[in-house]
VMD Tcl script that draws the C-alpha trace (Angstrom):
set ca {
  {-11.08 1.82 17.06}
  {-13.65 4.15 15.44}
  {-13.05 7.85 15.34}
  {-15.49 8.61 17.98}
  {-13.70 5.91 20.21}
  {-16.41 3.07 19.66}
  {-14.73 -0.25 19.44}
  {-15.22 -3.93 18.04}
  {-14.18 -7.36 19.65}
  {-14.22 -10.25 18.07}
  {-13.70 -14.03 18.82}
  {-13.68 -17.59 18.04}
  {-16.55 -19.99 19.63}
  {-17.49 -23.24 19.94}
  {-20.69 -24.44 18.75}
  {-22.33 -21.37 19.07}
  {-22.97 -21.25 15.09}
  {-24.62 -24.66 15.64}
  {-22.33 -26.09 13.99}
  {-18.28 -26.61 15.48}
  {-16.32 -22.97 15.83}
  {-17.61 -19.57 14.47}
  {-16.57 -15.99 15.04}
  {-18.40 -13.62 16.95}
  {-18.39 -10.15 17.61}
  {-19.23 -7.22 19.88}
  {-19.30 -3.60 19.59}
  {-18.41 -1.22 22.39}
  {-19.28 2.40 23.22}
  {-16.33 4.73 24.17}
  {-17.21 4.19 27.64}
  {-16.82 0.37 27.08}
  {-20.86 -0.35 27.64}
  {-21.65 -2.78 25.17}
  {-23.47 -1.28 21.96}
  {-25.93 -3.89 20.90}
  {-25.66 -7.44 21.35}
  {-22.66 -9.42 20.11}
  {-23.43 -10.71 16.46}
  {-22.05 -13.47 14.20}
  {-19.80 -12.72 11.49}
  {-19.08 -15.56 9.29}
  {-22.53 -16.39 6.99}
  {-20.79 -20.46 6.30}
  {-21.30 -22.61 9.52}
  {-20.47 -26.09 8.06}
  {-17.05 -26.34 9.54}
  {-14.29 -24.50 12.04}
  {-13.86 -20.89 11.85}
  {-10.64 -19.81 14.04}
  {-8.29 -16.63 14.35}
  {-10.17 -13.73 13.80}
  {-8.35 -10.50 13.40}
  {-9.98 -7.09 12.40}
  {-9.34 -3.70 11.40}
  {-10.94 -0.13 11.44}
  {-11.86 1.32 8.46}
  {-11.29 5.26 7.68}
  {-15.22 5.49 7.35}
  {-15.82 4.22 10.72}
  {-16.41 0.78 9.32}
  {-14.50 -2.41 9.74}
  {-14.05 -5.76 8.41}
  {-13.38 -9.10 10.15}
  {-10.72 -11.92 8.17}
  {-10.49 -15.49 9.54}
  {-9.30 -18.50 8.94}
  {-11.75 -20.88 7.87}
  {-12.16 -24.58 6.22}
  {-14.17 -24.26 3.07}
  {-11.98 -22.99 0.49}
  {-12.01 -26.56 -1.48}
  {-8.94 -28.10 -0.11}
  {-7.83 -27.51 3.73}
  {-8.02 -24.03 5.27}
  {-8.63 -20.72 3.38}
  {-8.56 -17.13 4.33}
  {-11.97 -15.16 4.37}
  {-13.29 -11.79 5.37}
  {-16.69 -9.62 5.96}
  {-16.90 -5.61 5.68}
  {-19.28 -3.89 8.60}
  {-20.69 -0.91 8.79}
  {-20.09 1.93 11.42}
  {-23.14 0.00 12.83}
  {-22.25 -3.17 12.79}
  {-24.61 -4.21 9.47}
  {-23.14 -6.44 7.20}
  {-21.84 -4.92 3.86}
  {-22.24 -7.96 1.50}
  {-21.95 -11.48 1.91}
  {-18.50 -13.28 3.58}
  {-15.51 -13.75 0.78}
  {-12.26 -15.60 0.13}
  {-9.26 -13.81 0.38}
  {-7.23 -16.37 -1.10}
  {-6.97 -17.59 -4.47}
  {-4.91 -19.94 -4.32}
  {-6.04 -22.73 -2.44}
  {-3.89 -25.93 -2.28}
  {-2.73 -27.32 1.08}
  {-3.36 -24.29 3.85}
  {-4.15 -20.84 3.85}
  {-3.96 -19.73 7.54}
  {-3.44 -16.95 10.71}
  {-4.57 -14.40 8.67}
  {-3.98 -10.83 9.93}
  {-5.64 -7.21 8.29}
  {-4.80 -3.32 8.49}
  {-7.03 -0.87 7.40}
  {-5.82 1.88 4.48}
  {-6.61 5.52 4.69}
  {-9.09 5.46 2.12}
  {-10.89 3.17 2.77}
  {-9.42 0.12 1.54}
  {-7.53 -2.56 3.38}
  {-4.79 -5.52 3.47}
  {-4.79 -8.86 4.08}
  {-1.90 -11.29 4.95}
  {-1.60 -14.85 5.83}
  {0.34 -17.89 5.78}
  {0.07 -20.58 2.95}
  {1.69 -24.03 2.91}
  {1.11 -27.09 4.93}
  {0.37 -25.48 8.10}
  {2.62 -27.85 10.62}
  {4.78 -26.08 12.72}
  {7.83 -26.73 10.92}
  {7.04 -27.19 7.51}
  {6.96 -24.81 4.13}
  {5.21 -21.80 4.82}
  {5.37 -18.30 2.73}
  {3.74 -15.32 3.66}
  {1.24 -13.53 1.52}
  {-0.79 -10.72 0.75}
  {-3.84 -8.84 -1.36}
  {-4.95 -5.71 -0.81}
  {-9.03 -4.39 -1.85}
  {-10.56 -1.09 -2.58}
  {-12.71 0.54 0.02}
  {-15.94 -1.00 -2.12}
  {-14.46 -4.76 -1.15}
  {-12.84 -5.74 -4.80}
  {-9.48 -6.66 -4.93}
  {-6.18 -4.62 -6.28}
  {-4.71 -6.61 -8.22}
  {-3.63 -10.39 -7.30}
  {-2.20 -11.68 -4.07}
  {1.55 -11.39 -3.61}
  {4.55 -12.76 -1.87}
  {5.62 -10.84 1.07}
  {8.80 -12.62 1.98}
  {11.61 -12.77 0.02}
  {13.28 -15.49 1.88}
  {11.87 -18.88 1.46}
  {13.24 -21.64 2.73}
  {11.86 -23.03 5.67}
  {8.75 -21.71 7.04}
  {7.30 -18.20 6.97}
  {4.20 -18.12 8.93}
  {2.74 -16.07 11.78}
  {2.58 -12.33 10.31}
  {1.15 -9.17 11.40}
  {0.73 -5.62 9.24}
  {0.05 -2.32 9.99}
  {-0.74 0.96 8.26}
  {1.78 4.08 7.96}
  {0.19 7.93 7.53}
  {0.83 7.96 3.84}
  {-0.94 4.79 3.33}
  {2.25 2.73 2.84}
  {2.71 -0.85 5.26}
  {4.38 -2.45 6.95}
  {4.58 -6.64 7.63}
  {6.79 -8.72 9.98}
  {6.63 -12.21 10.38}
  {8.46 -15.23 12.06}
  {10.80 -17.42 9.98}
  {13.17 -19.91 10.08}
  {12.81 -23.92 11.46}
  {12.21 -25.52 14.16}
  {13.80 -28.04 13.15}
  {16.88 -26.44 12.16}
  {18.21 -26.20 8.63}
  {16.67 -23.70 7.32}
  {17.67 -20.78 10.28}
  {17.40 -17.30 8.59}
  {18.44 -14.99 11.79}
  {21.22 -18.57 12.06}
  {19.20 -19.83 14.67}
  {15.85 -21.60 14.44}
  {13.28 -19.49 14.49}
  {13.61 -15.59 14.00}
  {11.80 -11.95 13.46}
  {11.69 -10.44 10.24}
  {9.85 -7.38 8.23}
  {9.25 -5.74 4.92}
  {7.83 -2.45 4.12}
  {5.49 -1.75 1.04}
  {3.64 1.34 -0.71}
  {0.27 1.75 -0.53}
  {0.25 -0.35 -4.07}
  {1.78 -3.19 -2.54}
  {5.39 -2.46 -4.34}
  {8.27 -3.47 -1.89}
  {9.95 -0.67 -0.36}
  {13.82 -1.52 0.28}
  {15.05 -4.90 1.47}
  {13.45 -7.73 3.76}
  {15.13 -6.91 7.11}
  {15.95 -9.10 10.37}
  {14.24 -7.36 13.36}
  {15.38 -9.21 16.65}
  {19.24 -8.85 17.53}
  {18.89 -11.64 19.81}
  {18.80 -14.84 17.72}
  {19.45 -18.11 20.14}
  {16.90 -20.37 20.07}
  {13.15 -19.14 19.28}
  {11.66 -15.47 18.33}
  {8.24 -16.18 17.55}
  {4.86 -14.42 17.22}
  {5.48 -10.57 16.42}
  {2.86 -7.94 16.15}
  {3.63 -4.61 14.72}
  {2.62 -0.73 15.18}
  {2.84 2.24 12.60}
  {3.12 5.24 14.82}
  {2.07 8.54 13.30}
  {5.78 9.49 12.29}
  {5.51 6.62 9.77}
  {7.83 4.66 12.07}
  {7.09 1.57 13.91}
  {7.22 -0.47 17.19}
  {7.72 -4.91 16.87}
  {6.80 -6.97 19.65}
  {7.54 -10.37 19.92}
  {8.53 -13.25 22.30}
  {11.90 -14.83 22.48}
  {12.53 -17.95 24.53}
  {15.40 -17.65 27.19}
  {16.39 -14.48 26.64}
  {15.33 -13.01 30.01}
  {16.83 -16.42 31.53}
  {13.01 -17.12 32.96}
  {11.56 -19.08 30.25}
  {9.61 -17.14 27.44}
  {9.91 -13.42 27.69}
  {8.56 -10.65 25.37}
  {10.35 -8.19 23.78}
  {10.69 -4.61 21.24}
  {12.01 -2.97 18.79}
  {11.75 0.73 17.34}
  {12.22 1.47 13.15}
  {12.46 5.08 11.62}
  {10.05 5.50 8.76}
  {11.56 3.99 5.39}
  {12.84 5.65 2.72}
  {11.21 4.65 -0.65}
  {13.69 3.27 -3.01}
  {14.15 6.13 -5.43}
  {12.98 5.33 -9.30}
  {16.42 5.47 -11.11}
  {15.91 8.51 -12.82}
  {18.28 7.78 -15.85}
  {16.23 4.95 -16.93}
  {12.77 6.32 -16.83}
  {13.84 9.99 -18.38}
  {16.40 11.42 -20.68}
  {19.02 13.08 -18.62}
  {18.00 16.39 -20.62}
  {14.51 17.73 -21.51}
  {13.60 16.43 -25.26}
  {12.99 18.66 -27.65}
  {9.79 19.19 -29.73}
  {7.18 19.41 -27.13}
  {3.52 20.88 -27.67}
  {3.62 23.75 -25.17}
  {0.02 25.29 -23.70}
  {-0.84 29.19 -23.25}
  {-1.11 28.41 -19.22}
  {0.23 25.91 -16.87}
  {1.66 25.71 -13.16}
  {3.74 23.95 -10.69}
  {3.80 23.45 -7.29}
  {5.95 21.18 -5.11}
  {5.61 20.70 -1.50}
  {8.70 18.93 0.34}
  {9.51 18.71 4.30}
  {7.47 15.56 5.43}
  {7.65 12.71 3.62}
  {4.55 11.76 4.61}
  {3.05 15.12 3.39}
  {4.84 15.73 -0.18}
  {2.70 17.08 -2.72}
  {2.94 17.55 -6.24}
  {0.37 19.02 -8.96}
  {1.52 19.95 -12.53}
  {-1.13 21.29 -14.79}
  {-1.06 22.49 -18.70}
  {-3.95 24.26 -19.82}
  {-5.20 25.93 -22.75}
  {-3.37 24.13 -25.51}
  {-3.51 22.03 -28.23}
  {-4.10 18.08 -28.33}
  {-6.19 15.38 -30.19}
  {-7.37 11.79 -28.11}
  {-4.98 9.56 -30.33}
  {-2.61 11.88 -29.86}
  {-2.90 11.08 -25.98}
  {-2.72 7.48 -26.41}
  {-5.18 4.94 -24.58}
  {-4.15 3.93 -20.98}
  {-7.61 2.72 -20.93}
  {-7.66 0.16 -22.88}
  {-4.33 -0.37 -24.26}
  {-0.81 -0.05 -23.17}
  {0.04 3.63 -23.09}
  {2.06 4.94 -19.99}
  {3.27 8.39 -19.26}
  {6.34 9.82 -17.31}
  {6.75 13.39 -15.75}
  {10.16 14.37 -16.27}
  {10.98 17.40 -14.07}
  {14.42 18.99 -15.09}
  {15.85 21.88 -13.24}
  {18.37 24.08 -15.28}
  {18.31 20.98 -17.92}
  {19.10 18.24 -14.81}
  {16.41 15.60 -14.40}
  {15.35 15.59 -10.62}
  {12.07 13.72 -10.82}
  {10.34 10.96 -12.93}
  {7.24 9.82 -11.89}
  {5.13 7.56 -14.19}
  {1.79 5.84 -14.22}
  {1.21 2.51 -16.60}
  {-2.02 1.59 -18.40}
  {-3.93 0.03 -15.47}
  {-7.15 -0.48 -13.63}
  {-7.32 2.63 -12.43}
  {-7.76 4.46 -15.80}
  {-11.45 5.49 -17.43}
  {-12.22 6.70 -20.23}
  {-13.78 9.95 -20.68}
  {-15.54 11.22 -23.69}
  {-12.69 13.53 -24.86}
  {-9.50 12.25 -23.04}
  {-9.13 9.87 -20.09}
  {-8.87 9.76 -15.99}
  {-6.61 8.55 -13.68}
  {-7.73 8.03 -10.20}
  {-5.72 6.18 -7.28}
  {-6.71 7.58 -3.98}
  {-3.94 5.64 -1.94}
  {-1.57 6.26 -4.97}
  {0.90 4.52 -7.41}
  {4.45 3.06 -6.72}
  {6.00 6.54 -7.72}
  {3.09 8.70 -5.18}
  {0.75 9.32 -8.15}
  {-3.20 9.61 -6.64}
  {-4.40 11.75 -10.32}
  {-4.05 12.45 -13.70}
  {-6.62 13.81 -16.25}
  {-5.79 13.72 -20.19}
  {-8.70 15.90 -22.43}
  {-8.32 16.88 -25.92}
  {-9.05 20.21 -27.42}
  {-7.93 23.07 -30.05}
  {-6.74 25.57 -27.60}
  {-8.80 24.02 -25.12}
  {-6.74 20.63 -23.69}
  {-5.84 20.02 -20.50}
  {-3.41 17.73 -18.86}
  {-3.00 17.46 -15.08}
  {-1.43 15.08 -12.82}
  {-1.34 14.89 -8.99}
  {0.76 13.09 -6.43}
  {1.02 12.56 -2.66}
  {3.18 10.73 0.15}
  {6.32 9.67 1.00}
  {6.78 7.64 -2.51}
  {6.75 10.99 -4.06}
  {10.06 12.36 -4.46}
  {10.19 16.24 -3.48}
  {14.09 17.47 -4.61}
  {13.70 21.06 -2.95}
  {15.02 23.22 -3.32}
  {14.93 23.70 -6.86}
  {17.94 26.23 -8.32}
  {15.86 27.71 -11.47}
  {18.57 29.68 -12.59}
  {17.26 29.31 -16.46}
  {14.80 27.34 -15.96}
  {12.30 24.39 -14.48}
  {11.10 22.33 -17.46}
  {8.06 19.97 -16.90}
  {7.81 17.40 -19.61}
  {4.90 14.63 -20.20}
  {6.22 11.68 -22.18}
  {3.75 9.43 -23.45}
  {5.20 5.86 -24.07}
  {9.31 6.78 -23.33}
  {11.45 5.91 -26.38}
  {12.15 6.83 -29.97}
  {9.42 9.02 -31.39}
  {7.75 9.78 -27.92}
  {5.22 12.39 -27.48}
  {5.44 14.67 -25.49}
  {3.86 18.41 -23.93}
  {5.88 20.47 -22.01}
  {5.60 23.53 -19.60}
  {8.85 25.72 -18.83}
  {8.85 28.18 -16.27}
  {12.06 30.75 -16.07}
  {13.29 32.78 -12.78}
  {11.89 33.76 -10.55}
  {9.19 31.28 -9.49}
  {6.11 32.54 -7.16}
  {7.36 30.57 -4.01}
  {10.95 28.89 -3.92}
  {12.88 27.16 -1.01}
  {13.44 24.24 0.58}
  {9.92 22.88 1.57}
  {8.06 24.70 -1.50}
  {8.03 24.98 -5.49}
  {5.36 27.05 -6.77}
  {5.35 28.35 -10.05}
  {2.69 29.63 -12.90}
  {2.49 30.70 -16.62}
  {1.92 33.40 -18.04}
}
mol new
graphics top color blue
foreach p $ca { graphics top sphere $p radius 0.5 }
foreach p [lrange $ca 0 end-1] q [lrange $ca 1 end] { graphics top cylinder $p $q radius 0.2 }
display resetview
């Protein structure tokens, strides 16, 4: 659904591509009087296209995935972005790249920024056979983040008819069937049964593969989930005899995740290093309470820095860590690696990831200057760590540590008692 409660259906039909099946759509005013007239979406008509599934996007846009039969061997995945207006944005693409045997049921969620998520089934395709489920997530412009990925973590036996949703924060969340029907390969011990797996917005995993249904005789088949705006979720699915009448359909209710924490130790030195290029200004500010809404921005101005002293996560392999100690004890780490999502600028470099990084980093900006560098790095969500409230009884060190290990560099901001705002849902600190 659209913001201003316009709406899209969209459906498989026979022939009407003039060729065998194609998918159709048809937008809807608020009211539910048709807006325009219902409008093919797939642009290839030379063979079946079946099981649409679409998703909103956050600027009123939406895009359509399907299964189709023209991905060089069997079935493939494809989708189409559309405008608020139902106008194609570009041309119809494959979702999946790899392509032997089946790629099918594919199922989308829309991001918060934009961007969206795909996931489908690959492997034979029979009801009973190998199946895995898998996804790959794209930027709001269409191109994709990074390579498809395997959802389950089980995989024996068959993994196939999934469905995914969107949290608040921009993290996911997929559940699928699994199991046999043949027997043999029974993950709930059963035959067929419901399972999940939440992820960040950058497709990380967050915590374990879980088993949804209690229930587990015979068959649990075909879930569908919902992110409600809590950042938990609802599953639906239906389970055979377990009303006594046949097929019956039935729920469960999950609390939002909580990330698996970065071990600190690892990532940080338990105690602030020494030797750090300190700035003239710099602040702090935390923001705790819900997950969904932590907040971090660090910044250190006015101080002194060349561009190879920075590294290049443009280009090469540099990474950073911010190491947050408070009264010498190391309460956060985030880090961001040399990826995609760095540019190069002409004195320093940028960091931009709207939905954010495994650790809940959306910014960071690295510029060189004699008195005049500046280093600042943002972070959002419920992968973002917020360990309020902070004591500060001598003092809250920030540290940026470019490329962790012997020799690192690093550029530090301390700030002593008493800090501007302190307690348990705020840090927020400045120097001088």
């Amino acid at each position: 659904m659209q913001s201003n409660g316009d709406f899209v259906v969209t459906w498989a039909s026979d022939t009407q591509d003039g060729a065998a099946h194609g998918i159709f759509a048809q937008r809807f005013a608020s009211d539910g009087s048709p807006a325009g007239v219902e409008f093919a979406v797939n642009s290839y008509t030379g063979g079946n296209e079946f099981y649409p599934s679409i998703a909103a996007l956050s600027n009123d846009g939406f895009v359509v995935t399907w299964q189709g039969s023209h991905d060089g061997d069997a079935s493939g995945v494809f989708a189409r972005r559309f405008s608020s207006t139902g106008a194609a944005v570009g041309t119809e693409f494959q979702v999946n790249t790899y392509t032997s045997a089946d790629q099918i049921l594919p199922a989308l969620t829309g991001g918060i920024a934009g961007d969206f998520t795909v996931v489908w089934a690959s492997g034979s395709g029979f009801v009973g056979s190998d199946n895995d489920v898998f996804a790959q997530r794209y930027a709001s412009d269409g191109s994709p983040l990074g390579a498809e990925f395997l959802v389950n973590a089980f995989t024996p036996g068959s993994q196939r008819v999934a469905d995914i949703d969107v949290h608040p924060n921009g993290d996911f969340v997929i559940v699928y069937d699994a199991g046999s029907f043949m027997g043999g390969y029974d993950q709930d011990g059963s035959y067929q049964g419901i399972f999940g797996r939440q992820f960040a917005s950058s497709g990380t995993p967050v915590g374990a593969e879980f088993q949804v249904n209690t229930y587990t005789t015979g068959f649990q088949l075909v879930p569908s989930v919902a992110s409600q705006g809590n950042g938990a979720f609802v599953v639906v699915w239906n389970s055979n005899l377990q009303d006594a009448e046949g097929v019956g359909v039935f729920a469960q209710q999950f609390a939002q995740a909580t990330p698996t924490p970065t071990p600190v130790g690892a990532v940080c030195g338990t105690t602030p290093l020494s030797g750090c290029a300190t700035p003239l200004k710099a602040s702090l500010k935390i923001k705790g309470g819900d997950p969904a809404k932590h907040r971090l921005i660090w910044k250190w101005l006015k101080g002194t820095a060349t561009k190879s002293e920075l590294g290049n996560p443009a280009t090469g392999s540099t990474e950073y860590r911010l190491c947050v100690y408070d009264d010498g004890a190391l309460v956060m780490s985030p880090g961001v690696d040399a990826d995609g999502n760095w540019s190069e600028l002409t004195k320093g470099f940028k960091y931009s990831n709207t939905v954010g990084n495994a650790d809940g980093l959306t910014k960071a900006v690295l510029k060189e200057g004699t008195g005049t560098a500046k280093l600042l790095f943002k972070g959002k969500g419920a992968a973002l760590p917020a360990p309020l409230p902070l004591a500060q009884s001598t003092a809250v060190t920030v540290q940026l540590v470019k490329n962790l290990g012997s020799g690192s560099e690093c550029w530090e901001s301390v700030f002593t008692p008493a800090a501007i705002k302190s307690d348990a849902t705020q840090f927020k600190d400045k120097l001088p």
